[in-house]
Biopython code that builds the backbone (N, CA, C, O; Angstrom):
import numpy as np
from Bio.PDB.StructureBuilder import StructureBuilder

atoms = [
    (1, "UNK", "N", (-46.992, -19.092, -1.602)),
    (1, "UNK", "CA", (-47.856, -20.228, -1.872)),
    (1, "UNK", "C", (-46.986, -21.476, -2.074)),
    (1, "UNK", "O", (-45.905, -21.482, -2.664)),
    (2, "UNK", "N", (-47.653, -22.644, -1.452)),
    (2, "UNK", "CA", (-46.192, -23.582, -1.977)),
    (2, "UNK", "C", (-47.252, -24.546, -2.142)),
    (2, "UNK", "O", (-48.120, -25.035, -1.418)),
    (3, "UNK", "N", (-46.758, -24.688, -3.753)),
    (3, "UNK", "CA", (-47.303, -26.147, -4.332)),
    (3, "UNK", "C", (-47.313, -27.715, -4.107)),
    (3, "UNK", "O", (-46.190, -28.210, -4.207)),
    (4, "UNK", "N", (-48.165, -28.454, -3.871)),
    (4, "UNK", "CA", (-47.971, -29.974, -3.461)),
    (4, "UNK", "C", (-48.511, -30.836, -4.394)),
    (4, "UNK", "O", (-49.720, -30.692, -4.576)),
    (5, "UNK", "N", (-47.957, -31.686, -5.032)),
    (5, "UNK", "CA", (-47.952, -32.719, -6.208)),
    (5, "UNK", "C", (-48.439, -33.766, -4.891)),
    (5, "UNK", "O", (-47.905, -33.582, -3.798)),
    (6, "UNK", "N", (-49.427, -34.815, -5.045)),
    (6, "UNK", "CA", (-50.188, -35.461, -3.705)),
    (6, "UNK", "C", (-49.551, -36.927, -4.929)),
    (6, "UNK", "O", (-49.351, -36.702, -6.123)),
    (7, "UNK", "N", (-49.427, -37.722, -4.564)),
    (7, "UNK", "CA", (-49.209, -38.988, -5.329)),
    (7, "UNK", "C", (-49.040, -40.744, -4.744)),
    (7, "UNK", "O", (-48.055, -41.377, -4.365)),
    (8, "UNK", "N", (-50.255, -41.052, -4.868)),
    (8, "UNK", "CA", (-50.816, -42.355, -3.673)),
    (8, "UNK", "C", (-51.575, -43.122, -4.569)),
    (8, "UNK", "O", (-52.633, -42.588, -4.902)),
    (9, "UNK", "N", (-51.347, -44.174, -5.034)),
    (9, "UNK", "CA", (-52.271, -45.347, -5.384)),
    (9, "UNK", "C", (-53.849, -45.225, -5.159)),
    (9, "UNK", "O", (-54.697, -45.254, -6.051)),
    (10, "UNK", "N", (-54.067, -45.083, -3.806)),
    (10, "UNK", "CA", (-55.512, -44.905, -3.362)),
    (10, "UNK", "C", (-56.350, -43.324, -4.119)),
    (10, "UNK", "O", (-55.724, -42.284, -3.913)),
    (11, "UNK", "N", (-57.165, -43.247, -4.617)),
    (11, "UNK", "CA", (-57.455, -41.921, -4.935)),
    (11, "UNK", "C", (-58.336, -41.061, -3.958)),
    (11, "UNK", "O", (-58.439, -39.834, -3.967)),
    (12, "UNK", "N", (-59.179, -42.286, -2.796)),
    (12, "UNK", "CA", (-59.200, -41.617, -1.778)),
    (12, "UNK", "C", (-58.481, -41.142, -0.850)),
    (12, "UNK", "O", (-58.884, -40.237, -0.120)),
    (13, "UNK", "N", (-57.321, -41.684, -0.747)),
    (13, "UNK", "CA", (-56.184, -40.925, -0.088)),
    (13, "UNK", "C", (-56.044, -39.739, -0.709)),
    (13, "UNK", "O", (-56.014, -38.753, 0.027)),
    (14, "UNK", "N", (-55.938, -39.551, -2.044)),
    (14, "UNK", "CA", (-55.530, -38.547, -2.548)),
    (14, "UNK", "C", (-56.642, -37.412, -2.232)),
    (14, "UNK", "O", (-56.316, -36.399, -1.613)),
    (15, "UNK", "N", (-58.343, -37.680, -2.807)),
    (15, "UNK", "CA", (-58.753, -36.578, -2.341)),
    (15, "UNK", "C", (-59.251, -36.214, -0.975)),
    (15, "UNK", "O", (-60.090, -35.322, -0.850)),
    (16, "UNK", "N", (-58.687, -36.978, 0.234)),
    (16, "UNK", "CA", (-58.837, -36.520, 1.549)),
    (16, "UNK", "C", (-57.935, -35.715, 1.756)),
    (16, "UNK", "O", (-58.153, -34.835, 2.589)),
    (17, "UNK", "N", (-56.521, -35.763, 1.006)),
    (17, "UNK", "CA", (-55.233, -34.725, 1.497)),
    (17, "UNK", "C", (-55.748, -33.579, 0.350)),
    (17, "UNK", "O", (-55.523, -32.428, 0.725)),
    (18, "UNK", "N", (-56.212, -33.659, -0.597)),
    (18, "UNK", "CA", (-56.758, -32.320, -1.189)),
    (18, "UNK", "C", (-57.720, -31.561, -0.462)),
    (18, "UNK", "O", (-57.705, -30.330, -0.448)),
    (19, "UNK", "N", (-58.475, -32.191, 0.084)),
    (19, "UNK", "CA", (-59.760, -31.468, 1.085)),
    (19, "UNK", "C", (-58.809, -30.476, 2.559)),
    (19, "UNK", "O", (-58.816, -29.349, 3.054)),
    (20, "UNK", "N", (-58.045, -31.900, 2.753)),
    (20, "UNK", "CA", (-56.846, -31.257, 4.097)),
    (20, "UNK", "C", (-56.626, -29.957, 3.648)),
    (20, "UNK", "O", (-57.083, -28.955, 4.198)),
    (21, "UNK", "N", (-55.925, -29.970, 2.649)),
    (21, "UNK", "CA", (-54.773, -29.452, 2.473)),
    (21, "UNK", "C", (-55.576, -27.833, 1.711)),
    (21, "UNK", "O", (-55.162, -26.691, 1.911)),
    (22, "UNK", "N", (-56.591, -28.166, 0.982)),
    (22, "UNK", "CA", (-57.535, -26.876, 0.509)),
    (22, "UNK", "C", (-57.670, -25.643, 1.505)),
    (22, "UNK", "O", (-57.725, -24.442, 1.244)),
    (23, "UNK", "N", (-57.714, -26.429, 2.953)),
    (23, "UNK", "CA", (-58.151, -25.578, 3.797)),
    (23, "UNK", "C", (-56.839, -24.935, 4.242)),
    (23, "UNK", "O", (-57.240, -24.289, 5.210)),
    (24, "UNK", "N", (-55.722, -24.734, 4.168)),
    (24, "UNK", "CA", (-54.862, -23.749, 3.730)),
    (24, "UNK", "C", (-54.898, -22.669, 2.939)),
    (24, "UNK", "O", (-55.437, -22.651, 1.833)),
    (25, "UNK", "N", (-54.128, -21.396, 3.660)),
    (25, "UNK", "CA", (-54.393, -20.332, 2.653)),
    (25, "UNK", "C", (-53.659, -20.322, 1.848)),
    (25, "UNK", "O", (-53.890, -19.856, 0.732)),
    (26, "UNK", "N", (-52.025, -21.097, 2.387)),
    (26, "UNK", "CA", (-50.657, -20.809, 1.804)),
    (26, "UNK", "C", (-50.466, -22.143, 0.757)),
    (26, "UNK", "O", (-49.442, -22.193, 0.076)),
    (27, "UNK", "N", (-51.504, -23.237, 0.652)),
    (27, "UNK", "CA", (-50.962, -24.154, -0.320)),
    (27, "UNK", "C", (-51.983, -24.617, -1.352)),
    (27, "UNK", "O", (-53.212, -24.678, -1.300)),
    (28, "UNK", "N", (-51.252, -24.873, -2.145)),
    (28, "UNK", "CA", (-51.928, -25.423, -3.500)),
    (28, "UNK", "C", (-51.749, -26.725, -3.699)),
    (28, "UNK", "O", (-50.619, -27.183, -3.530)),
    (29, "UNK", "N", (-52.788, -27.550, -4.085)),
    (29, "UNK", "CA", (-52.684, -28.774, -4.667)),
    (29, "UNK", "C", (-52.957, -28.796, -6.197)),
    (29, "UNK", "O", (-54.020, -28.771, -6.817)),
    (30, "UNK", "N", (-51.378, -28.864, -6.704)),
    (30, "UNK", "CA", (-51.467, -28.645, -8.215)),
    (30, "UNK", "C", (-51.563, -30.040, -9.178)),
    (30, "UNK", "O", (-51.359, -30.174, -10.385)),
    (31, "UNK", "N", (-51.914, -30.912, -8.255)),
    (31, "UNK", "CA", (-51.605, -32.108, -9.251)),
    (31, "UNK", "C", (-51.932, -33.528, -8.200)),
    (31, "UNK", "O", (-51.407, -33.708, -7.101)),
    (32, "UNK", "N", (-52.706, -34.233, -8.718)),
    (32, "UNK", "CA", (-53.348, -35.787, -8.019)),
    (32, "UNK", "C", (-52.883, -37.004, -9.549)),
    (32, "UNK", "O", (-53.187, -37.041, -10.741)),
    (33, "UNK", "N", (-51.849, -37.996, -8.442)),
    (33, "UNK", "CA", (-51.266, -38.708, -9.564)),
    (33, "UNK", "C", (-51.660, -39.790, -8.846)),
    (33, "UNK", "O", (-52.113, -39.657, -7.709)),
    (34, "UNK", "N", (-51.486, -41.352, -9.628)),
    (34, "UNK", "CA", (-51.540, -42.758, -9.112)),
    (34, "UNK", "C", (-50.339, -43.427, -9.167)),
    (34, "UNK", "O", (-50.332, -44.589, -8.761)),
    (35, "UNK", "N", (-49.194, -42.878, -9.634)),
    (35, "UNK", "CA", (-48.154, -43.180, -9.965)),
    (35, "UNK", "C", (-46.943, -42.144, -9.540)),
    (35, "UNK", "O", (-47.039, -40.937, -9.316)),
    (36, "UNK", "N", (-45.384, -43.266, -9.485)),
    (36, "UNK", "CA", (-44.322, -42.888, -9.458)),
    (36, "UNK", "C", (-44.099, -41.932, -10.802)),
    (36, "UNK", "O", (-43.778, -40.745, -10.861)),
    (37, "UNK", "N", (-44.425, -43.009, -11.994)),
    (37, "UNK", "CA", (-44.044, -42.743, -13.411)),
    (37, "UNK", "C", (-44.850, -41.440, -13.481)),
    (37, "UNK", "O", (-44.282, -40.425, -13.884)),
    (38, "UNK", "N", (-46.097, -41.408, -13.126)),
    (38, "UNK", "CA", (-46.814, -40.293, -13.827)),
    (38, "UNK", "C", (-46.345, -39.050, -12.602)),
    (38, "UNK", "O", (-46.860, -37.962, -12.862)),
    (39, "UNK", "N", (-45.794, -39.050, -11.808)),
    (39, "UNK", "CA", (-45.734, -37.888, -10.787)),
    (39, "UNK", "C", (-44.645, -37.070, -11.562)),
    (39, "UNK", "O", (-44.621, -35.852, -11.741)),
    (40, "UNK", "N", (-43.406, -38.383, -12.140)),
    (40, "UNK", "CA", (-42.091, -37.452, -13.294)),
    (40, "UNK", "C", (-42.291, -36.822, -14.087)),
    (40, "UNK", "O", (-41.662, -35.825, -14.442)),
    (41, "UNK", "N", (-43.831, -37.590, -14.816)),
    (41, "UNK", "CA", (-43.737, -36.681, -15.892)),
    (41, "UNK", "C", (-44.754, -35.398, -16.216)),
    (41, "UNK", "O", (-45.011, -34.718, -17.209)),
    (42, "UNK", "N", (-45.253, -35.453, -14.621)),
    (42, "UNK", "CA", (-46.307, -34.090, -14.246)),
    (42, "UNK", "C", (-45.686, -33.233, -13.717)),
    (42, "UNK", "O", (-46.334, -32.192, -13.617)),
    (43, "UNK", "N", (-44.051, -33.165, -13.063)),
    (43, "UNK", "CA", (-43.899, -32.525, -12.369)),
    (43, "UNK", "C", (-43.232, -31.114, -13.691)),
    (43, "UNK", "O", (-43.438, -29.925, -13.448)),
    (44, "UNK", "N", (-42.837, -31.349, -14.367)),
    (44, "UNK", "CA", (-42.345, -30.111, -15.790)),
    (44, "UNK", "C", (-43.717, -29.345, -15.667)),
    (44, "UNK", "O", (-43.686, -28.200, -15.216)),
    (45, "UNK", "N", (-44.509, -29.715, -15.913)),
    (45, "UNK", "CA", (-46.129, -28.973, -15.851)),
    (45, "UNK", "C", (-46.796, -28.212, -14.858)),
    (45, "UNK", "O", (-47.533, -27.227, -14.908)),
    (46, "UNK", "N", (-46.355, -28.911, -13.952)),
    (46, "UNK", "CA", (-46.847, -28.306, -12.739)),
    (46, "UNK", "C", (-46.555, -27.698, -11.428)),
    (46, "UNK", "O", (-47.259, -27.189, -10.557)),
    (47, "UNK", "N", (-45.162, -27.933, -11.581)),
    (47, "UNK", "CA", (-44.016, -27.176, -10.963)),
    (47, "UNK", "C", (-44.647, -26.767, -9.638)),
    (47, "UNK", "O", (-45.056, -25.670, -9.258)),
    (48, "UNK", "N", (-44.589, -28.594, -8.723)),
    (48, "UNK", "CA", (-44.554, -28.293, -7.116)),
    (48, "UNK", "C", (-43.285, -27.954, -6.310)),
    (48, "UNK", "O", (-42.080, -28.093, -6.520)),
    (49, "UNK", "N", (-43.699, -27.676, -5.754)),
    (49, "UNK", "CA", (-42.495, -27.019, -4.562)),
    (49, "UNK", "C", (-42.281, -28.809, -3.759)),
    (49, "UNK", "O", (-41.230, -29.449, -3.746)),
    (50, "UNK", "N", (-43.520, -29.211, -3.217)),
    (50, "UNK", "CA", (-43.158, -30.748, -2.235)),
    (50, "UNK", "C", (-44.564, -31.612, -3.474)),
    (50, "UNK", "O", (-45.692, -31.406, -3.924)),
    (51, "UNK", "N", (-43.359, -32.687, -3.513)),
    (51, "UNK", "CA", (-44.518, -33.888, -3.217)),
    (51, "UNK", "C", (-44.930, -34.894, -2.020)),
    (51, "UNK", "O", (-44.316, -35.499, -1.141)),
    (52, "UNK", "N", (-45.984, -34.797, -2.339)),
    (52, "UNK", "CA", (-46.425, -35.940, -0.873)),
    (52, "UNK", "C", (-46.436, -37.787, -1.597)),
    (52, "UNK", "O", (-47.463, -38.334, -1.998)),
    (53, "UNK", "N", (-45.298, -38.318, -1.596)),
    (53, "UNK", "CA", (-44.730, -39.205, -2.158)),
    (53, "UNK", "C", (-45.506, -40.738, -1.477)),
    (53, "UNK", "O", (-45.129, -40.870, -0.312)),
    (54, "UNK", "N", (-46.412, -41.819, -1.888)),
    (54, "UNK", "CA", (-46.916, -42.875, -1.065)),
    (54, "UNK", "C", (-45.303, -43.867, -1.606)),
    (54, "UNK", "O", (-44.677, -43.725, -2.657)),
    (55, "UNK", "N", (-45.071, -44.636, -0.684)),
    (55, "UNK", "CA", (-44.051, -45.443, -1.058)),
    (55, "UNK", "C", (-44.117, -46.738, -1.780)),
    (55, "UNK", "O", (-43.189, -47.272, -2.387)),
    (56, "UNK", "N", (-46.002, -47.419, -1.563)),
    (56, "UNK", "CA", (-45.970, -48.111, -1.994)),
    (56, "UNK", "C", (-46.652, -48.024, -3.623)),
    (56, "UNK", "O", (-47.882, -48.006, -3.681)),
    (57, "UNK", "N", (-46.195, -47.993, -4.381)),
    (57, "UNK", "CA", (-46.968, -47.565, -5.687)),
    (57, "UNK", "C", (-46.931, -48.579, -6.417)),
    (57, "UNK", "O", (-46.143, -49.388, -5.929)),
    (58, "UNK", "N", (-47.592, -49.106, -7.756)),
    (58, "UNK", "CA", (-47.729, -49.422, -8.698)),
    (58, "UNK", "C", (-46.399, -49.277, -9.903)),
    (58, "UNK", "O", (-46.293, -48.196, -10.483)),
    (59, "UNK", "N", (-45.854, -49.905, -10.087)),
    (59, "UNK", "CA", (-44.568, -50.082, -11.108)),
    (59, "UNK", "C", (-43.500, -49.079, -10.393)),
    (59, "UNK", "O", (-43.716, -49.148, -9.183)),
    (60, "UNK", "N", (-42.886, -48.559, -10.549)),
    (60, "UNK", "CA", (-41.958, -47.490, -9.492)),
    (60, "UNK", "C", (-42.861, -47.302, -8.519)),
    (60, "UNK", "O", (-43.902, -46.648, -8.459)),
    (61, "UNK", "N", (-41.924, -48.413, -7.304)),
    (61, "UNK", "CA", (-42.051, -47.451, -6.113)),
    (61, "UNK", "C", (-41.947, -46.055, -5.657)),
    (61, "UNK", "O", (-41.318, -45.278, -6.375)),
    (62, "UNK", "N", (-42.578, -45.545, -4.352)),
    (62, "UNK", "CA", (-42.298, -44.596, -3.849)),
    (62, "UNK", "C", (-40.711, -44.069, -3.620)),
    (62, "UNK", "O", (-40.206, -42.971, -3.856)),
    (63, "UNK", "N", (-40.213, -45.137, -3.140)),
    (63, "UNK", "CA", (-38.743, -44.468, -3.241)),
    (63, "UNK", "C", (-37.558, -44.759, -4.487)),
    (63, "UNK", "O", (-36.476, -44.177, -4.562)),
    (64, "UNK", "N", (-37.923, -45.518, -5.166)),
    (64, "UNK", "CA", (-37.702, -45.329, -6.466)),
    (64, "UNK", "C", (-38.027, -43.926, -7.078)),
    (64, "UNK", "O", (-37.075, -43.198, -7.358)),
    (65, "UNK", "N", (-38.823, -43.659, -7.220)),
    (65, "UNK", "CA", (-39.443, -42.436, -7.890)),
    (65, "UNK", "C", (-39.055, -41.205, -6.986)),
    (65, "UNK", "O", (-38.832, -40.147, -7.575)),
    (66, "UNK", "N", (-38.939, -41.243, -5.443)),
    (66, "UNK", "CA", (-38.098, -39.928, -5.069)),
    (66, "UNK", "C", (-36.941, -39.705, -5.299)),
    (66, "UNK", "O", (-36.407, -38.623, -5.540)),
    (67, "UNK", "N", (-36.424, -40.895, -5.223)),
    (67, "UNK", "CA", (-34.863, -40.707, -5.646)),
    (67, "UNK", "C", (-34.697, -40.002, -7.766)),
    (67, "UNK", "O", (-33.658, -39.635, -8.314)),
    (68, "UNK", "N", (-35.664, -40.046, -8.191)),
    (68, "UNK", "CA", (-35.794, -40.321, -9.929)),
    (68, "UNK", "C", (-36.270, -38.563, -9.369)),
    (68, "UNK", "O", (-35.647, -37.603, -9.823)),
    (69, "UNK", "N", (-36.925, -38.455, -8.796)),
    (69, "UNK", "CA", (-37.127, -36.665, -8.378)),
    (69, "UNK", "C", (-36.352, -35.792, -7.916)),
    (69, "UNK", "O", (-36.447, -34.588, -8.155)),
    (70, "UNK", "N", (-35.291, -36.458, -7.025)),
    (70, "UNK", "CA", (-34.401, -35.689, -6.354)),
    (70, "UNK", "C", (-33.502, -35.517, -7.293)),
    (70, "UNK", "O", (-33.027, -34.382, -7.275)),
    (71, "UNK", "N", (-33.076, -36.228, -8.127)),
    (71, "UNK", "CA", (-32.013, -36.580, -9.387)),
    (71, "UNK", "C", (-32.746, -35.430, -10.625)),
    (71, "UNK", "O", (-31.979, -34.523, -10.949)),
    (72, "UNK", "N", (-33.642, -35.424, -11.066)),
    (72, "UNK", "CA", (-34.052, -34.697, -11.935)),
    (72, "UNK", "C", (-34.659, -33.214, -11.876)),
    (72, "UNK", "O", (-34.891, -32.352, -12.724)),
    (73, "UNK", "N", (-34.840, -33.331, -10.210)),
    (73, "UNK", "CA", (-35.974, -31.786, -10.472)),
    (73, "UNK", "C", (-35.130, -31.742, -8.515)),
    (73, "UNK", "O", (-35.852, -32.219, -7.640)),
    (74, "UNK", "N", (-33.978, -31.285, -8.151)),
    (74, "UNK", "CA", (-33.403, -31.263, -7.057)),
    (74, "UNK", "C", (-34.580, -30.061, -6.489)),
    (74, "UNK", "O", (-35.186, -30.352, -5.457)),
    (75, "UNK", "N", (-34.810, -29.067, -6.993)),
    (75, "UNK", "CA", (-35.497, -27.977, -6.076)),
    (75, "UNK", "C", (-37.289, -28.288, -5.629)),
    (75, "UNK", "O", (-38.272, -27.737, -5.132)),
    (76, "UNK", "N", (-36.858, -29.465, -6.174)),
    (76, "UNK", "CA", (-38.610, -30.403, -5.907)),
    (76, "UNK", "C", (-38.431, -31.438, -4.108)),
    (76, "UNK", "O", (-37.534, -32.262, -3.928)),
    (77, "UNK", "N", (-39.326, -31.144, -3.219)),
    (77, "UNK", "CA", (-38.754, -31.750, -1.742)),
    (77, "UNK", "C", (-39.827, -32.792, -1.940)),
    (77, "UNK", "O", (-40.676, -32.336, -2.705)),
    (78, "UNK", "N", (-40.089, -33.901, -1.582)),
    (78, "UNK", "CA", (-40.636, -35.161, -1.599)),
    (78, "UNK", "C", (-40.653, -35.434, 0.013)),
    (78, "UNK", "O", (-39.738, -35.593, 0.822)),
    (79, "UNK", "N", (-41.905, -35.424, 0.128)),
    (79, "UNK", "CA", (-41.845, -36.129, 1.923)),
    (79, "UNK", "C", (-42.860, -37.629, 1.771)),
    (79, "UNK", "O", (-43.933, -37.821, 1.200)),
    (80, "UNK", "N", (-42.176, -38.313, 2.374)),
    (80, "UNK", "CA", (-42.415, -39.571, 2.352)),
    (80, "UNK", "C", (-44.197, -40.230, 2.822)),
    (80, "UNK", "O", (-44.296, -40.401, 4.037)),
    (81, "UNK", "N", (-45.198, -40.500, 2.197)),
    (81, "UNK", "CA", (-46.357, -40.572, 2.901)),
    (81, "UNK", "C", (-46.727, -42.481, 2.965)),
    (81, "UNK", "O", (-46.827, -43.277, 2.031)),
    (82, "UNK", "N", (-46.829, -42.657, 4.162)),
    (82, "UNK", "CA", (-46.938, -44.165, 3.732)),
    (82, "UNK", "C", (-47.877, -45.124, 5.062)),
    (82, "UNK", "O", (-48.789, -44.586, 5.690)),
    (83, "UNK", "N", (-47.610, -46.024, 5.213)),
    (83, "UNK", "CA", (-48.612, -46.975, 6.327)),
    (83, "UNK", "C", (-47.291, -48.035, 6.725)),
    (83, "UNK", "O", (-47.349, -48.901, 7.598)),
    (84, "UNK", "N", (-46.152, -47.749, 5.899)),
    (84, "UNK", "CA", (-45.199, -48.469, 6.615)),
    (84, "UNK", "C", (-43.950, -48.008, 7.744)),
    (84, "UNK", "O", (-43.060, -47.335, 7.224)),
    (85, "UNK", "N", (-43.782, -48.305, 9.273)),
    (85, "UNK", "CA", (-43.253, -47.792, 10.174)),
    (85, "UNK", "C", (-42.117, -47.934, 10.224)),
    (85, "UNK", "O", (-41.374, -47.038, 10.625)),
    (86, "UNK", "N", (-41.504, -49.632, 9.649)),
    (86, "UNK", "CA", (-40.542, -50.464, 9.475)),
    (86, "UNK", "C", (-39.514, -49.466, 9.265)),
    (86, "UNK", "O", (-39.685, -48.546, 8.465)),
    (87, "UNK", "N", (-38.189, -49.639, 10.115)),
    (87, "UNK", "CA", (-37.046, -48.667, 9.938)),
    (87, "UNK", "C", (-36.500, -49.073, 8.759)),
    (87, "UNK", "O", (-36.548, -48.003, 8.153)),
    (88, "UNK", "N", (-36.045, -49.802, 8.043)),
    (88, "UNK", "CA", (-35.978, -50.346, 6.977)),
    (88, "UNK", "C", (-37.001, -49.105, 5.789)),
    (88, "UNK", "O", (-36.311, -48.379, 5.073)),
    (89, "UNK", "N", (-38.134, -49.009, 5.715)),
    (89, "UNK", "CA", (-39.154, -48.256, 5.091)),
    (89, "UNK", "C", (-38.429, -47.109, 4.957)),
    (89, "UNK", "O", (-38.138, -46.668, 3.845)),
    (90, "UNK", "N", (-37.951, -46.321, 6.474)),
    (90, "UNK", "CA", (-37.762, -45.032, 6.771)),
    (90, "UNK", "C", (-36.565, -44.554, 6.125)),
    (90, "UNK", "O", (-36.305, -43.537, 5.482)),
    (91, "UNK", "N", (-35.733, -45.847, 6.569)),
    (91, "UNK", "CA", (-33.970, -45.050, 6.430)),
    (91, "UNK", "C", (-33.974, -45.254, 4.590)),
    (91, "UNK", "O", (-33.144, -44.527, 4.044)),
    (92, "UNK", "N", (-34.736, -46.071, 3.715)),
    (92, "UNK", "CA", (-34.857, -46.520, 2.118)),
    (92, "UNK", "C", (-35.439, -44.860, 1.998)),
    (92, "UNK", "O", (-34.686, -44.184, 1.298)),
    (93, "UNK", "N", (-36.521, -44.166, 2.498)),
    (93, "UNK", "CA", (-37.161, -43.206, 1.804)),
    (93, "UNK", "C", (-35.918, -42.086, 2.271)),
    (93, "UNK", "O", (-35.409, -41.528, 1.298)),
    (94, "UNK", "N", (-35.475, -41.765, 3.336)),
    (94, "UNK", "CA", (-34.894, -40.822, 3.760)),
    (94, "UNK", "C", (-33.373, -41.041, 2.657)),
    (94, "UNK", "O", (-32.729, -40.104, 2.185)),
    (95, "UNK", "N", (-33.136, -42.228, 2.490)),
    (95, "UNK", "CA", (-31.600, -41.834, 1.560)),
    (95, "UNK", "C", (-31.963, -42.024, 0.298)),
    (95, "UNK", "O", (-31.029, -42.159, -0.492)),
    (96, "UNK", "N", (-33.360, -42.090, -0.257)),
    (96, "UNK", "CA", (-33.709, -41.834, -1.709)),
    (96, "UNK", "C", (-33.650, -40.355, -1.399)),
    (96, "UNK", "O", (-33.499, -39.935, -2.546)),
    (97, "UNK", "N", (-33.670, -38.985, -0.422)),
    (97, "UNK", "CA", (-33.676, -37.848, -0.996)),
    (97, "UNK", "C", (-35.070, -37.127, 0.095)),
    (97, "UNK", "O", (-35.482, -35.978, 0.256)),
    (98, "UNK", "N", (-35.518, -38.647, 0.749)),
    (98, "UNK", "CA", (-36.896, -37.633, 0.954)),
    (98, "UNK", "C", (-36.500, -36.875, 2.236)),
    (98, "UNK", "O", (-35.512, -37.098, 2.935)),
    (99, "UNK", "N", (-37.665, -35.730, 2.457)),
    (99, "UNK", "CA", (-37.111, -34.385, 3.004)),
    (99, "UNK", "C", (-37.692, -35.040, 4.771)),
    (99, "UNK", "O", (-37.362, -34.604, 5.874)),
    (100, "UNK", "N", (-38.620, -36.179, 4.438)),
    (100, "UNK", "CA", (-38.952, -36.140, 5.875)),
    (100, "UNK", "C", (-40.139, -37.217, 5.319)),
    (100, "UNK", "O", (-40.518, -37.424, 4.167)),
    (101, "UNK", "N", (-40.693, -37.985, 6.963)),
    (101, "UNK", "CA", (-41.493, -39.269, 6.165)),
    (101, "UNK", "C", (-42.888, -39.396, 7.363)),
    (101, "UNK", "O", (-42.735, -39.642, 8.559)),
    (102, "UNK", "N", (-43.899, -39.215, 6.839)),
    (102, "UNK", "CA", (-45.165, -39.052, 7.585)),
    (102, "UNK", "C", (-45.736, -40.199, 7.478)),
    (102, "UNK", "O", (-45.469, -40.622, 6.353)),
    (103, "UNK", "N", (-46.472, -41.041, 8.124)),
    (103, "UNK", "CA", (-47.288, -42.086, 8.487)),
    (103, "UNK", "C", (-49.064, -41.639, 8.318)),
    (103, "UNK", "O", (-49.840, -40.979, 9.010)),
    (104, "UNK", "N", (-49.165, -42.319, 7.145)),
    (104, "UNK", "CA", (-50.812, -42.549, 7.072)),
    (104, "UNK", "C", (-51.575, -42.528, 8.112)),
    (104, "UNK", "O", (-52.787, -42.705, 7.992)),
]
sb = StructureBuilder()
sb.init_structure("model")
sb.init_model(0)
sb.init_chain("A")
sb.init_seg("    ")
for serial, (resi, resn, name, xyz) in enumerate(atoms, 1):
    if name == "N":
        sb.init_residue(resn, " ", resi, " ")
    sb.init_atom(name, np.array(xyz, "f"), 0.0, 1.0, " ", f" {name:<3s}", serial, name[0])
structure = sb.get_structure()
């Protein structure tokens, strides 16, 4: 089973990738955050395997906060979820740590 911490500003973003993602046999959605800050301090609790990381967030950015994940909880993978294409966007999330970077 591999756990996914979903974490996006929008909360309809969030529960469209819970609906996605429900329909899996192999994954769990253990946790819907609005925040960088609050994804750190959910992840002790809820112990995901990936987060689905939005880049643009509210007080810590997205790649602020992967890099603050990769640093604190290394066996935690963060893939980048965002609406920005800009290589600039990509190569910032990919050397904060993230495992790989998907487009909204």
């Amino acid at each position: 089973m591999i756990r996914v911490l979903i974490c996006d500003d929008q909360l309809v973003v969030c529960e469209g990738l819970r609906t996605i993602l429900s329909g899996a046999p192999d994954i769990e959605v253990v946790g819907i955050v609005t925040s960088g800050t609050r994804a750190l301090e959910l992840i002790p609790q809820a112990k995901p395997d990936v987060v689905l990381m939005d880049l643009k967030l509210p007080g810590m950015n997205g790649i602020a906060a992967t890099r603050a994940i990769r640093a604190q909880f290394p066996d935690v993978r963060v893939l980048a979820l965002t609406t920005y294409d800009a290589d600039e966007w990509v190569f910032d999330a990919i050397r904060s740590g993230a495992a790989g970077y998907l487009l909204k």
